[in-house]
DOLUM-605563 format. One record per residue: residue number from 1; residue in three letters; z, y negated, x of N, C-alpha, C in turn. Coordinates in pm, 1 decimal. Last residue first. Example, Ala and Ser with C-alpha at 12.3 -4.5 7.8 and 13.67 -1.06 7.14 Angstrom:
REM residues 2
2 ser 708.0 225.0 1285.0 714.0 106.0 1367.0 787.0 -3.0 1290.0
1 ala 780.0 569.0 1319.0 780.0 450.0 1230.0 780.0 330.0 1320.0
REM end
This chain:
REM residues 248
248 unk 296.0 1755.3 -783.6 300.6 1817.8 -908.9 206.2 1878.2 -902.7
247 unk 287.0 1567.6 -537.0 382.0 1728.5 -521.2 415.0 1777.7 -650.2
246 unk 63.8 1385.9 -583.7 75.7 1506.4 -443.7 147.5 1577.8 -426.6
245 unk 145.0 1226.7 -743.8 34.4 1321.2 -750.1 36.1 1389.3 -685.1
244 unk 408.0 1118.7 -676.0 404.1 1244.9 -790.3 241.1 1315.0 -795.0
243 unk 298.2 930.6 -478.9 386.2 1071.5 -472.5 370.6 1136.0 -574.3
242 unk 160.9 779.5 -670.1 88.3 836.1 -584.9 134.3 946.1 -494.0
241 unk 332.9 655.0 -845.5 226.2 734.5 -890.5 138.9 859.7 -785.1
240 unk 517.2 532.5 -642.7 549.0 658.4 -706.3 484.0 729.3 -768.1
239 unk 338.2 329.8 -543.2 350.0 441.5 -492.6 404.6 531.2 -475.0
238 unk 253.2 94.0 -664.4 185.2 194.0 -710.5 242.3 345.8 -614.4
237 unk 426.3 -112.2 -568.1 421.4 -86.1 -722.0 359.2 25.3 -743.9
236 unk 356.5 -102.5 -320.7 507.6 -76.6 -313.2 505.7 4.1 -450.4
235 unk 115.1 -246.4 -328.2 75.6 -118.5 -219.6 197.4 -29.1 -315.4
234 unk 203.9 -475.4 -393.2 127.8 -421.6 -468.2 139.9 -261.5 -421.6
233 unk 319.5 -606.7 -159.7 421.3 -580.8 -269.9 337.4 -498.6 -343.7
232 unk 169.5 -568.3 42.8 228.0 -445.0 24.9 323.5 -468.8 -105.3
231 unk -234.6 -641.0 -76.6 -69.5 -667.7 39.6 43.5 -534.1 -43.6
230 unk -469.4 -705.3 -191.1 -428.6 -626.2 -62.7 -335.9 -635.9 -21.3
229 unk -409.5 -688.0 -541.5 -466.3 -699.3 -449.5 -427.1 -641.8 -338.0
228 unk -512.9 -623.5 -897.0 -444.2 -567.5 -766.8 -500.7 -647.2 -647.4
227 unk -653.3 -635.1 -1120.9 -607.7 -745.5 -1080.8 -536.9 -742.6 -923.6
226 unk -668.5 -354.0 -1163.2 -743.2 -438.4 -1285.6 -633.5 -578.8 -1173.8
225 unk -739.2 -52.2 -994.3 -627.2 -160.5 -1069.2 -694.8 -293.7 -1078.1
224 unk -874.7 223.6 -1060.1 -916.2 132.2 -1001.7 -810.9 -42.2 -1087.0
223 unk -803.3 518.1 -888.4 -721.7 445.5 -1007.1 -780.4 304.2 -966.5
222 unk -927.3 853.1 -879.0 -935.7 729.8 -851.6 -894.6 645.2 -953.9
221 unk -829.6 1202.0 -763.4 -882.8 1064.3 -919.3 -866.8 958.9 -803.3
220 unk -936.8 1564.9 -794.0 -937.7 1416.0 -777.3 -945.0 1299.3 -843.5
219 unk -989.6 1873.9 -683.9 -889.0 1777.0 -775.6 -889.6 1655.2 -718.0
218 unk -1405.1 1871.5 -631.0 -1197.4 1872.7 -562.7 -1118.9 1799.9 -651.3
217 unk -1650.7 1868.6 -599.8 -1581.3 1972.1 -673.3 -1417.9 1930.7 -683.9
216 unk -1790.9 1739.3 -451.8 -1741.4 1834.5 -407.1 -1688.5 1960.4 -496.6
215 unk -1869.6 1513.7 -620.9 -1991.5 1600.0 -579.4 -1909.5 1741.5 -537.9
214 unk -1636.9 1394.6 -593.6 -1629.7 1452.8 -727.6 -1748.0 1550.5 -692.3
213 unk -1629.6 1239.4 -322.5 -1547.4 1360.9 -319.8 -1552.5 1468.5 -485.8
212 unk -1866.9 1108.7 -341.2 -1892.8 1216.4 -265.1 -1784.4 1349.8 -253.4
211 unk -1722.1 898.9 -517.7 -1847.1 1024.5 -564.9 -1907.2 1135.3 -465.2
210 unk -1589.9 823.5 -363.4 -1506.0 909.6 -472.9 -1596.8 991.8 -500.4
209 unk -1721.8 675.1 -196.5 -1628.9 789.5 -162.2 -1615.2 898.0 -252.9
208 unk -1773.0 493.3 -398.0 -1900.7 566.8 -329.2 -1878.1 685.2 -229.0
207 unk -1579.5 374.0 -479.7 -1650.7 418.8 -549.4 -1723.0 540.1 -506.0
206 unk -1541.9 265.3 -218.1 -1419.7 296.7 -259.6 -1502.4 410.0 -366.8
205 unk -1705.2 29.2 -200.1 -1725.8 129.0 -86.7 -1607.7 237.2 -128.9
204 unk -1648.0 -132.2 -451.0 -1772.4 17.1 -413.4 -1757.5 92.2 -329.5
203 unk -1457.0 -225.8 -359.8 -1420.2 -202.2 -468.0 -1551.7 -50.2 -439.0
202 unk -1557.5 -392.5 -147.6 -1456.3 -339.2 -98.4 -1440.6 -196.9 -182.3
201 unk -1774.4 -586.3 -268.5 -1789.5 -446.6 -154.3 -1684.5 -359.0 -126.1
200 unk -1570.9 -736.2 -399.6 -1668.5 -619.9 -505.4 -1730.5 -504.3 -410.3
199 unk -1371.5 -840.2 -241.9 -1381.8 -754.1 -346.5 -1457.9 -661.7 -417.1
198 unk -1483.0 -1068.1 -113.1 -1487.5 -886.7 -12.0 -1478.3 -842.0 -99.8
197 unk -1432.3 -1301.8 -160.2 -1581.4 -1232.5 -94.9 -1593.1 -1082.0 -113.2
196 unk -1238.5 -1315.5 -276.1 -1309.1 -1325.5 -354.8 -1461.3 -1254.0 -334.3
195 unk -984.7 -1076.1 -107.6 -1013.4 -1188.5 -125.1 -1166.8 -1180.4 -228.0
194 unk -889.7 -804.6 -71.4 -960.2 -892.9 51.3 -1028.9 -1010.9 -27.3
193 unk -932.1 -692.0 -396.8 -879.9 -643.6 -268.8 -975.2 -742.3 -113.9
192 unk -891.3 -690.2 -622.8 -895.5 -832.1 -586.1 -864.3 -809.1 -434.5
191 unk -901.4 -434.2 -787.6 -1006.7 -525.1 -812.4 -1021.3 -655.3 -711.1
190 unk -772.0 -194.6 -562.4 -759.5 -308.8 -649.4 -880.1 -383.4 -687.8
189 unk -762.2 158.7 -577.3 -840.1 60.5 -512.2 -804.8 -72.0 -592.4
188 unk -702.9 447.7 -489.4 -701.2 396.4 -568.4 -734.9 256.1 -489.8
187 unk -702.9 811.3 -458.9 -773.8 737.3 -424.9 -751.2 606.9 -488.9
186 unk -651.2 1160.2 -366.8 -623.4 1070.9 -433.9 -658.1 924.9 -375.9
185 unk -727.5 1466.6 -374.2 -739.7 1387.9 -336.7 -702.7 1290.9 -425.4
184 unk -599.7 1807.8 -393.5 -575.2 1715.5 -408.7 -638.6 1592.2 -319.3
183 unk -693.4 2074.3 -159.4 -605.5 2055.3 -314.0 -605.4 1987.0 -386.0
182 unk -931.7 2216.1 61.3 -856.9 2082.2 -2.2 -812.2 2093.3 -134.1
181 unk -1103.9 2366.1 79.4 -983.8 2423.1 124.7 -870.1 2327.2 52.1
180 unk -1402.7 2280.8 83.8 -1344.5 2354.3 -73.3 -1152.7 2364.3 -44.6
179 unk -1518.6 2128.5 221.5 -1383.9 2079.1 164.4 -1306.7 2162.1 81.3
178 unk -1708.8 2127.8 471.5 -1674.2 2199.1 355.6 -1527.9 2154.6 345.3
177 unk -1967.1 1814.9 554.7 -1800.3 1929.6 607.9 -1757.1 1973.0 448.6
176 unk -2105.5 1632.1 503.6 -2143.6 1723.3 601.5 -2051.2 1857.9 572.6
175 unk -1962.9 1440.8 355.9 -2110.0 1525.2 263.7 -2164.7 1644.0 405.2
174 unk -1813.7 1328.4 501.6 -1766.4 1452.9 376.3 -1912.3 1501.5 310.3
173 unk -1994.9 1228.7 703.5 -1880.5 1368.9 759.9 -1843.2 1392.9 630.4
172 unk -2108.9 1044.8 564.0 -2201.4 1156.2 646.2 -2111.8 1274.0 668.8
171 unk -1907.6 848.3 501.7 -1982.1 907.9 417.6 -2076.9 1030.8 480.0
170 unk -1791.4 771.2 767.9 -1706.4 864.1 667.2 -1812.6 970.4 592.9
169 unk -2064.6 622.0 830.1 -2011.3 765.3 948.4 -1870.5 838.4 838.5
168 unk -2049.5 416.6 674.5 -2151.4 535.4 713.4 -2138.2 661.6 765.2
167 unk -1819.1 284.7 708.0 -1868.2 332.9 601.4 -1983.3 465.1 631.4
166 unk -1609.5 207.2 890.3 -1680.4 334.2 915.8 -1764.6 401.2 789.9
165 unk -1498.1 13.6 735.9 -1496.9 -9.6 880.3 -1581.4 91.9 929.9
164 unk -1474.3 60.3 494.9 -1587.8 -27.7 519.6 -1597.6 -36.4 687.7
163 unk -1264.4 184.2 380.5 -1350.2 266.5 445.9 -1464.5 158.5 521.2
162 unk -982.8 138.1 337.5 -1050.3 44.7 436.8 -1177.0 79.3 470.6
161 unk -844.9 160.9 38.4 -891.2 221.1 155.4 -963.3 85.9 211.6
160 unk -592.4 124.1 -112.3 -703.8 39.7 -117.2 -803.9 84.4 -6.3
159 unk -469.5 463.3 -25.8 -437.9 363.8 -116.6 -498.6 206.7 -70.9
158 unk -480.7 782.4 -88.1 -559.8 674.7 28.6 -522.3 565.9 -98.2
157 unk -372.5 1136.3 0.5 -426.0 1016.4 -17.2 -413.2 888.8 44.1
156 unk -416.0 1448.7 -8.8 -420.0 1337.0 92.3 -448.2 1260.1 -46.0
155 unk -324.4 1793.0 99.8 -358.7 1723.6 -15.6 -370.6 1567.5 87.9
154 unk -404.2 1930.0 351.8 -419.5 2029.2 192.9 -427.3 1858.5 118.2
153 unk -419.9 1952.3 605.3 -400.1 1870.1 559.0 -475.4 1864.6 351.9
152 unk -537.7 2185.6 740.2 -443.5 2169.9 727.2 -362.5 2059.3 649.0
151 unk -784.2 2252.2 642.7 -718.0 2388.5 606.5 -553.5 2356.4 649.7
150 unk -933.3 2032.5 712.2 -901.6 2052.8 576.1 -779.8 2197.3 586.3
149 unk -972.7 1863.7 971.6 -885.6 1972.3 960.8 -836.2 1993.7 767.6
148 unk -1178.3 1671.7 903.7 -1147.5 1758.3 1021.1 -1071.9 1883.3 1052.6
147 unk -1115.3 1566.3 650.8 -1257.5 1650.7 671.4 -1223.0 1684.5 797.4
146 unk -845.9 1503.2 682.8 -874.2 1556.1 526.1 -1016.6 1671.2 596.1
145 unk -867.6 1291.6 881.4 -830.3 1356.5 864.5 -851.8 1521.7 795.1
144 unk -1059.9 1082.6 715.8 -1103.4 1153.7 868.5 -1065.6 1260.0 863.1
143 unk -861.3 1017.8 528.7 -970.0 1092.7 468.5 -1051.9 1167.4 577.2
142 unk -711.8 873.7 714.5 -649.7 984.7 644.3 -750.9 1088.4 575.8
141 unk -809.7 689.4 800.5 -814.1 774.3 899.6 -740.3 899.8 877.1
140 unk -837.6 511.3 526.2 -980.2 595.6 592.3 -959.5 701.2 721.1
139 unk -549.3 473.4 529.6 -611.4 565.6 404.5 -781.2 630.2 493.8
138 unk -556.6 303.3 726.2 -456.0 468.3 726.7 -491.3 532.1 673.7
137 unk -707.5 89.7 628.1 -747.3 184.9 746.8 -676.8 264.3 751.1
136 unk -489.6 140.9 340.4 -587.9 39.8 379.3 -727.6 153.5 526.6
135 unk -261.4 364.9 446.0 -258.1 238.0 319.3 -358.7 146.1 410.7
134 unk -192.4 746.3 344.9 -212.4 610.5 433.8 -302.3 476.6 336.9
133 unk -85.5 1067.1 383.6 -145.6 942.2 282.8 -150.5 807.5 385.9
132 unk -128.1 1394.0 374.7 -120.4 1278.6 464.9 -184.9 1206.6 367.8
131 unk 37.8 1689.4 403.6 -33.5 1643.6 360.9 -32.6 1547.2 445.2
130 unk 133.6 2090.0 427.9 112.6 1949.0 478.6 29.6 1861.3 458.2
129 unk 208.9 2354.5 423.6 224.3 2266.7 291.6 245.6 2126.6 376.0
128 unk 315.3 2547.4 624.2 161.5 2554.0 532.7 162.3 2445.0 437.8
127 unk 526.7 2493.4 707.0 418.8 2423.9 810.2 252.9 2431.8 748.0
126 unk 784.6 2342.6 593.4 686.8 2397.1 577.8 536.8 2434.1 616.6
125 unk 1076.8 2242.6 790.1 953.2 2189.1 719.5 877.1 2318.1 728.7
124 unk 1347.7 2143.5 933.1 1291.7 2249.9 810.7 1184.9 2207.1 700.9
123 unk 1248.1 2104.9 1275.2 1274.8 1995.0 1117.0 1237.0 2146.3 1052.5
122 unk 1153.1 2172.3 1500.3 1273.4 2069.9 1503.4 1298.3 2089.3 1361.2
121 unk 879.7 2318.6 1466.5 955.4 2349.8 1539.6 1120.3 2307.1 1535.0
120 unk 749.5 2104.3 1320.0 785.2 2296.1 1265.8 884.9 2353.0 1353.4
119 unk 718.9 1874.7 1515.6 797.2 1844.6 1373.2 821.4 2033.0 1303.0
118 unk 587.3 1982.3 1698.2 761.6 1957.2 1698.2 806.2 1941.2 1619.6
117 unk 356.3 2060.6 1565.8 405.7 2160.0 1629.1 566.2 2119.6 1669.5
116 unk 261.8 1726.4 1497.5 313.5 1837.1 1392.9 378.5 2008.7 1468.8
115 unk 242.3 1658.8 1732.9 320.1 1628.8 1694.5 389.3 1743.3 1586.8
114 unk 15.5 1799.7 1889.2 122.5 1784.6 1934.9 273.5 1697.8 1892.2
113 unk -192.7 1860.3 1715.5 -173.7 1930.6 1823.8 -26.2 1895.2 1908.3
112 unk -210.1 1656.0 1512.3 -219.5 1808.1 1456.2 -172.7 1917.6 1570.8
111 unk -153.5 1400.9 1641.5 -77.8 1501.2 1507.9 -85.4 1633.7 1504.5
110 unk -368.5 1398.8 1830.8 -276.8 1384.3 1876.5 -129.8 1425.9 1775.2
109 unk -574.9 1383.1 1647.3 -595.3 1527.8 1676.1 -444.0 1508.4 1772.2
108 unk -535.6 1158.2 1568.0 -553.3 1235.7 1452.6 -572.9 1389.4 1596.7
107 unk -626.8 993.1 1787.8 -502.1 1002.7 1743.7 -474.6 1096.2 1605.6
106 unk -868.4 1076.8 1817.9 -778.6 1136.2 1960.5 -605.7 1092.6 1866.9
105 unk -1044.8 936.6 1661.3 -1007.3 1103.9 1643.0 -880.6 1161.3 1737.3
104 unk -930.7 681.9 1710.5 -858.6 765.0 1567.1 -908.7 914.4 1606.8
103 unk -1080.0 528.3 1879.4 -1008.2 573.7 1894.9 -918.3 712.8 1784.8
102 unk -1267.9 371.1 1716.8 -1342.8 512.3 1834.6 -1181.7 582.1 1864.3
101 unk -1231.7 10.1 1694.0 -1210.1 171.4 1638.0 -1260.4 217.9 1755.0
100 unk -1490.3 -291.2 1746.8 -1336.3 -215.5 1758.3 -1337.1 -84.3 1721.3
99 unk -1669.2 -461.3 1739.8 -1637.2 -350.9 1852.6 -1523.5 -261.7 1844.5
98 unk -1833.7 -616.6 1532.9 -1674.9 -594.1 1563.5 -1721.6 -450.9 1615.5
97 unk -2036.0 -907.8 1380.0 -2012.0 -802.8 1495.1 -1831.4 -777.4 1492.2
96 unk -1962.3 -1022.9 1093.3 -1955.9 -1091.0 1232.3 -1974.0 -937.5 1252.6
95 unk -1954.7 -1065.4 834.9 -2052.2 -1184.7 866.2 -2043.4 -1179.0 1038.5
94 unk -1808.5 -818.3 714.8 -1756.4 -928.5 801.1 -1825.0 -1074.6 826.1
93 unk -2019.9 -683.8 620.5 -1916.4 -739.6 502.8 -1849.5 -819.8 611.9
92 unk -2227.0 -648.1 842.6 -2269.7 -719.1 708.1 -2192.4 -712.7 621.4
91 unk -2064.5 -521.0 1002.5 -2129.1 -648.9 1032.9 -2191.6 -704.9 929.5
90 unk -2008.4 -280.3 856.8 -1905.5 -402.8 918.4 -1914.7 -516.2 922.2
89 unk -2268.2 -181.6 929.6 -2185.5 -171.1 764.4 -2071.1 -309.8 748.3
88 unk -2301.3 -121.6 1161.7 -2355.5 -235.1 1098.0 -2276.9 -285.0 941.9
87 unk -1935.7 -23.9 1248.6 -2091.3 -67.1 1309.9 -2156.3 -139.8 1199.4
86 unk -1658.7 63.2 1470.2 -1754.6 -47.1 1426.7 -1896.0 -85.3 1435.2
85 unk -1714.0 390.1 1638.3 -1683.5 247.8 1623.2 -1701.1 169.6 1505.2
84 unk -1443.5 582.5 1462.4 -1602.0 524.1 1504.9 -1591.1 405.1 1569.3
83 unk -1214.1 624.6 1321.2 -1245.7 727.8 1411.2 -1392.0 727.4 1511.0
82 unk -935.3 344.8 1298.8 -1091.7 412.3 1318.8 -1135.2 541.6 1385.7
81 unk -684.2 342.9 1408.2 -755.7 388.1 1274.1 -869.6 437.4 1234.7
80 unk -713.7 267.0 1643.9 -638.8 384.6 1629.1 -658.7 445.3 1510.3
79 unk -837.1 8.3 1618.5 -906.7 104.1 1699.3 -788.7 213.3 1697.4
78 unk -646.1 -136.3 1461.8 -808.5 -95.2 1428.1 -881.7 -42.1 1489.9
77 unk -407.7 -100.3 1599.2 -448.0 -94.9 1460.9 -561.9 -56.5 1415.1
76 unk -358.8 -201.4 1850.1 -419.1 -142.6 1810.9 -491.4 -53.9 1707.6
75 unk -182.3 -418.8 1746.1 -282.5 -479.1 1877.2 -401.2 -333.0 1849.6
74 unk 24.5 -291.5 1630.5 -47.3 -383.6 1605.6 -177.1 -390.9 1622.0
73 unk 80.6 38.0 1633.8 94.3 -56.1 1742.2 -11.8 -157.3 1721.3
72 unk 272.7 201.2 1385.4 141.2 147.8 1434.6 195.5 86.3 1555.8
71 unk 439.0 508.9 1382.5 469.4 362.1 1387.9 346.4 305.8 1416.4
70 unk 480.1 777.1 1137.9 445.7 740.9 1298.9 359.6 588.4 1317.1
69 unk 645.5 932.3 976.7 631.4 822.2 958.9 581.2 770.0 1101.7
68 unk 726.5 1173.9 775.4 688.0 1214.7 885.1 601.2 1076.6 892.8
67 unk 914.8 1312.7 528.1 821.5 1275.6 535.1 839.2 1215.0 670.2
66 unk 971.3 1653.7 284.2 994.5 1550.7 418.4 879.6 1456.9 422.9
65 unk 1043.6 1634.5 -54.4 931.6 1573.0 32.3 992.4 1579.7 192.1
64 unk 1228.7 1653.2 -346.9 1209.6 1742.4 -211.8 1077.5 1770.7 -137.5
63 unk 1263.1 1403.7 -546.3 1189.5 1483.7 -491.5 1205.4 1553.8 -352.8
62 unk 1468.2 1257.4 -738.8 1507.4 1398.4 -656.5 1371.4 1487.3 -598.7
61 unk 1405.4 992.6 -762.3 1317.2 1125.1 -854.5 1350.9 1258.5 -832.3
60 unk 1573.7 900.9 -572.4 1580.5 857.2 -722.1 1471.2 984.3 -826.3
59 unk 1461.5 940.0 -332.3 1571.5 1018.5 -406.6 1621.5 964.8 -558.4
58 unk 1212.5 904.4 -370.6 1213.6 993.6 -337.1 1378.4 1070.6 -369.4
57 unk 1294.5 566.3 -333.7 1171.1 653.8 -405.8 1194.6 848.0 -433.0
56 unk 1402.6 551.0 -71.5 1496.2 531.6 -233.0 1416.1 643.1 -318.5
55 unk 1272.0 613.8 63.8 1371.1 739.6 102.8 1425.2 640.2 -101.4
54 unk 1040.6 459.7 88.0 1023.1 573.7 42.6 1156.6 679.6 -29.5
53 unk 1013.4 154.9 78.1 1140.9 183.8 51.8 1118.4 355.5 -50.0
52 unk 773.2 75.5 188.5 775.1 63.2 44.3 866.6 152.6 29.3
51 unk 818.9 -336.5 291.2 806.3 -144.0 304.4 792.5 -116.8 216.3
50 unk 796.4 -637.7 412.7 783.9 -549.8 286.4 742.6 -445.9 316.8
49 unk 750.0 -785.2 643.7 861.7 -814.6 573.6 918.7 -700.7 423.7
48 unk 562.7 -775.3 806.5 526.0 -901.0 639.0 668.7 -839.4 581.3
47 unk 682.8 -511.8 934.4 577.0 -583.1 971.4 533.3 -644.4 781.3
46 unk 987.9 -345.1 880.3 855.4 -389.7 807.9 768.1 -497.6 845.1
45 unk 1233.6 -345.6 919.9 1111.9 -354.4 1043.2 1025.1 -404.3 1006.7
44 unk 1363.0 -390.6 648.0 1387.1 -413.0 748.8 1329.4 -459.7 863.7
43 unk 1296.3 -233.9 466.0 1186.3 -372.5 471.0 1210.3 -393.9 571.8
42 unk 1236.6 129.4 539.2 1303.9 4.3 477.3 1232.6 -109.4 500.2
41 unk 984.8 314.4 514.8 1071.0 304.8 475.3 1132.5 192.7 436.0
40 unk 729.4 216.9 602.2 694.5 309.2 528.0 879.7 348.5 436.3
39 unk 622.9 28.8 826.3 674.8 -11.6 674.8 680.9 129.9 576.5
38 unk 650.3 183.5 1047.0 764.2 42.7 1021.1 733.3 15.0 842.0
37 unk 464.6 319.9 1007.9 555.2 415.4 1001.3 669.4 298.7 953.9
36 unk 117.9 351.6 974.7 250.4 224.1 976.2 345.3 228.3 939.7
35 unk 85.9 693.1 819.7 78.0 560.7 932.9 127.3 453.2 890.1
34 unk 259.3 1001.5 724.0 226.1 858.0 692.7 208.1 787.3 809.2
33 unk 268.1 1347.7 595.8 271.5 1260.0 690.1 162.9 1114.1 651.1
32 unk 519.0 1527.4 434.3 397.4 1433.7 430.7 403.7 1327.8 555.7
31 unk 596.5 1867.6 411.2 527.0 1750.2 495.5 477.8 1642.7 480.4
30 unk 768.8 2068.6 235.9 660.2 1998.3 207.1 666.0 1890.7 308.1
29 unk 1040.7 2242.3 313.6 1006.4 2151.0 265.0 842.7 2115.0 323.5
28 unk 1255.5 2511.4 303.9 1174.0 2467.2 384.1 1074.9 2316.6 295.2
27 unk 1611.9 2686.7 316.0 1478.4 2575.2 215.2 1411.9 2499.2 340.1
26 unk 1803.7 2759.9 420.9 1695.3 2883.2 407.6 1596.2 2808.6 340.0
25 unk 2027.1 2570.6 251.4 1995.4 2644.8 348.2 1873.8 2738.9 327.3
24 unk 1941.0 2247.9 192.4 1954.8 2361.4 190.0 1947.9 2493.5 236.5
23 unk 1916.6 1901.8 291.2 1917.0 2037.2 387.2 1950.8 2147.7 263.8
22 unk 1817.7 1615.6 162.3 1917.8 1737.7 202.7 1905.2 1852.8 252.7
21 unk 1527.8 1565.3 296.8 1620.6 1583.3 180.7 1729.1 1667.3 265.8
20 unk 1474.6 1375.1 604.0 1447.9 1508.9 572.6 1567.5 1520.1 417.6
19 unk 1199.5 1143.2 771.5 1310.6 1204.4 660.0 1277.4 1316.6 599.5
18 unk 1160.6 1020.5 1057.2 1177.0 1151.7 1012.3 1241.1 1144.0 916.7
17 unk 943.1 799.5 1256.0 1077.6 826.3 1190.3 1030.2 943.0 1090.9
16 unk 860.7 729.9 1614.3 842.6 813.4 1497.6 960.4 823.0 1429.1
15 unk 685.6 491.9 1844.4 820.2 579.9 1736.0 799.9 607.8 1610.0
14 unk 573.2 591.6 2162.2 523.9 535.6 1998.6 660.6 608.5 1888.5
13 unk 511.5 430.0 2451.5 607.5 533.7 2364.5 601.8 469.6 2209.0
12 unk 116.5 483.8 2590.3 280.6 458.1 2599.7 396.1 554.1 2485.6
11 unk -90.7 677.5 2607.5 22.9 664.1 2726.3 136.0 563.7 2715.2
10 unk -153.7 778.2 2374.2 -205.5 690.2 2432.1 -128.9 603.5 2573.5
9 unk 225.8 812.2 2321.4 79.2 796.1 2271.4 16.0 706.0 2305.5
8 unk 501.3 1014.4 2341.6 421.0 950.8 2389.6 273.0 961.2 2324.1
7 unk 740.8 918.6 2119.7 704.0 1024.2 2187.3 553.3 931.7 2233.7
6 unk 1095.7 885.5 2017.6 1005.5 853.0 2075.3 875.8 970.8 2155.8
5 unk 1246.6 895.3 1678.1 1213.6 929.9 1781.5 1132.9 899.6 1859.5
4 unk 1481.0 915.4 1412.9 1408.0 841.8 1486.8 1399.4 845.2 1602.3
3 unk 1578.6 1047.1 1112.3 1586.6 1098.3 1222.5 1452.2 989.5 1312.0
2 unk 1760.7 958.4 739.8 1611.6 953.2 856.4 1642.4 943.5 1013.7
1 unk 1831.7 1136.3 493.3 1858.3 1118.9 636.4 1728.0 1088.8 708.4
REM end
């Protein structure tokens, strides 16, 4: 059953979809929360036409997941993702200046403070057992996440991450901030991610995470796919691996 709602962000109305397993009674369920909420279920909405058709996923393995799907707004994509601005790191894999991001902490603290409190409140959900995965910049404002509020966002992952938009400023906040609280990280990256140029920076800046998250100590892997690239039929193929890591 997916439950669809409006709530306000950044002063307009941002929609949120809700799936919840079957109901049992007195059963409380596991959280996962996801960005670009339109593709996270059917193809239907799906911005390019392709979701990654969770609710099949999920009941075909009989996993008992809610999951908690809050909609991008195009236009702001890269400044809702970002928790920085855009800075040199950018400018030397782009070939260009970009002003964009700063916005993401206010939308990451706009979850923890006023969404997730309706979602415990409304939904038989578990309020100690909450995670968050995200695909490209979702994945880097997911790892934001992860180091801001570790004690709530227990497991996470990140699928081709985008970290390059905030390379510096990610890398400073997990080598700053105690992680021990964290369960699970997960991390995976294509060889052919953004085209011929971008690949091999893309591929490291991905690397160079991981090693700050293995320095830590923390259950963690990285899956580096041998031909993969950036779009969602790929995103689609890998992301029963990437549920089962987060609720085994």
């Amino acid at each position: 059953m997916i439950n669809s709602f409006e709530v306000s962000l950044f002063g307009e109305a941002r929609g949120i979809r809700v799936y919840v397993p079957s109901e049992k009674a007195g059963k409380r369920f596991p959280v996962l929360y996801m960005h670009d909420g339109q593709n996270v279920f059917g193809n239907e909405e799906a911005i390019g036409g392709v979701g990654l058709e969770l609710v099949k996923l999920l009941e075909k393995k009989q996993i008992e997941l809610m999951v908690v799907a809050i909609d991008q707004k195009s236009s702001e994509r890269i400044n809702e993702y970002c928790p920085w601005k855009n800075g040199e790191f950018t400018t030397k894999l782009l070939g260009k200046p970009s002003t964009e991001g700063g916005k993401g902490k206010d939308y990451i603290s706009f979850i923890v403070n006023e969404l997730k409190p309706l979602i415990d409140s409304e939904y038989p959900s578990n309020p100690n057992e909450t995670y968050m995965a995200g695909i490209s910049l979702g994945s880097l404002i997911t790892v934001y996440a992860a180091c801001e509020y570790p004690h709530i966002f227990k497991r996470v992952a990140g699928l081709s991450s985008g970290f390059y938009r905030n390379q510096e400023e990610i890398e400073q906040l997990m080598k700053d901030t105690d992680l021990s609280s964290l369960e699970k990280i997960y991390l995976d990256c294509g060889t052919k991610e953004g085209g011929e140029k971008l690949a091999a920076p893309f591929l490291e800046t991905n690397k160079a995470i991981f090693s700050i998250i293995e320095q830590k100590g923390i259950q963690a892997e990285l899956k580096v796919i041998e031909g993969a690239e950036h779009q969602y039929t790929a995103f689609k193929q890998r992301i029963s691996d990437v549920i089962s890591y987060l609720v085994s």
